[in-house]
C-alpha positions as CSV (number, residue, x, y, z in Angstrom):
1,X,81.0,28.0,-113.8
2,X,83.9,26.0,-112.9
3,X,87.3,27.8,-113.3
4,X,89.5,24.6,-115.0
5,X,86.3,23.9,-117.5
6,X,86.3,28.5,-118.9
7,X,89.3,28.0,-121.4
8,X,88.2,24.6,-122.7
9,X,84.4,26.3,-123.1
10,X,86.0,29.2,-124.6
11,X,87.9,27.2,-127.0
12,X,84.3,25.3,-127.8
13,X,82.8,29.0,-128.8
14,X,85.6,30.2,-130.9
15,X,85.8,26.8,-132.8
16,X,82.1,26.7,-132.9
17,X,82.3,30.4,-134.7
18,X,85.0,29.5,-136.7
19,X,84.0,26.6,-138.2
20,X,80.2,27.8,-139.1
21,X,82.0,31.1,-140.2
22,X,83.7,28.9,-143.0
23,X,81.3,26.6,-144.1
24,X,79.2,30.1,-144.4
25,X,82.0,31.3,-146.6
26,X,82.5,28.2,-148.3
27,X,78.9,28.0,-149.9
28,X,76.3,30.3,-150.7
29,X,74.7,32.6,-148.6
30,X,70.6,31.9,-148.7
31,X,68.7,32.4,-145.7
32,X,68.0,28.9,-145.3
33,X,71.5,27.8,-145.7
34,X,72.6,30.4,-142.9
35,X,70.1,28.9,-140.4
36,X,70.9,25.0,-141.0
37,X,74.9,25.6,-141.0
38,X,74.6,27.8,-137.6
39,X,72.3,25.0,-136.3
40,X,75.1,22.4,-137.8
41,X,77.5,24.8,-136.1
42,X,76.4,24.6,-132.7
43,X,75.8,21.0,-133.2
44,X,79.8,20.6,-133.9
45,X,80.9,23.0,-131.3
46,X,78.8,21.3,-128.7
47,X,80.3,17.7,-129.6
48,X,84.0,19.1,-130.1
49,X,83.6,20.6,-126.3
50,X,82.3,16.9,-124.8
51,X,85.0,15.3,-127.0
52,X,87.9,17.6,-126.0
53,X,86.6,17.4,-122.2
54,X,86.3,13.4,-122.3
55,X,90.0,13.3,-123.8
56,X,91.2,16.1,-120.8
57,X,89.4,13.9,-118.2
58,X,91.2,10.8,-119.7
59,X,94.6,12.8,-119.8
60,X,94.9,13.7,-116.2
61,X,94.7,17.4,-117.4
62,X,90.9,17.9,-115.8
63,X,89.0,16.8,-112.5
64,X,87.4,13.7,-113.6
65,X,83.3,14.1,-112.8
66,X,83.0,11.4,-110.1
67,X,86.2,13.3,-108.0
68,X,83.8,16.9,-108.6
69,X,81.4,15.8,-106.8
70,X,82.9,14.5,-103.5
């Protein structure tokens, strides 16, 4: 795992709980709704982690992928 990419993929899994934690406790809890919203939830966590990496990369703030792999 690469050491500059652990705080923005902990922030990915925090938001990721977060977010599927609330939309649980915003609606009812039924056993289907539990599975689609954590399958919604990891859906959001995975694109808010490429997102917030793309916008890094574009920042300055990360190694862009092309200069990781000389």
């Amino acid at each position: 795992m690469n050491r500059p990419l652990l705080p923005l993929k902990a922030g990915a899994i925090a938001f990721t709980l977060l977010w599927t934690a609330w939309m649980m406790w915003w609606s009812s809890f039924s056993s289907a709704n539990v599975v689609v919203l954590a399958v919604c939830g990891a859906a959001v966590g995975y694109l808010w982690y490429r997102a917030m990496r793309w916008q890094f990369e574009r920042m300055g703030m990360l190694p862009r992928r092309e200069d990781q792999a000389k």
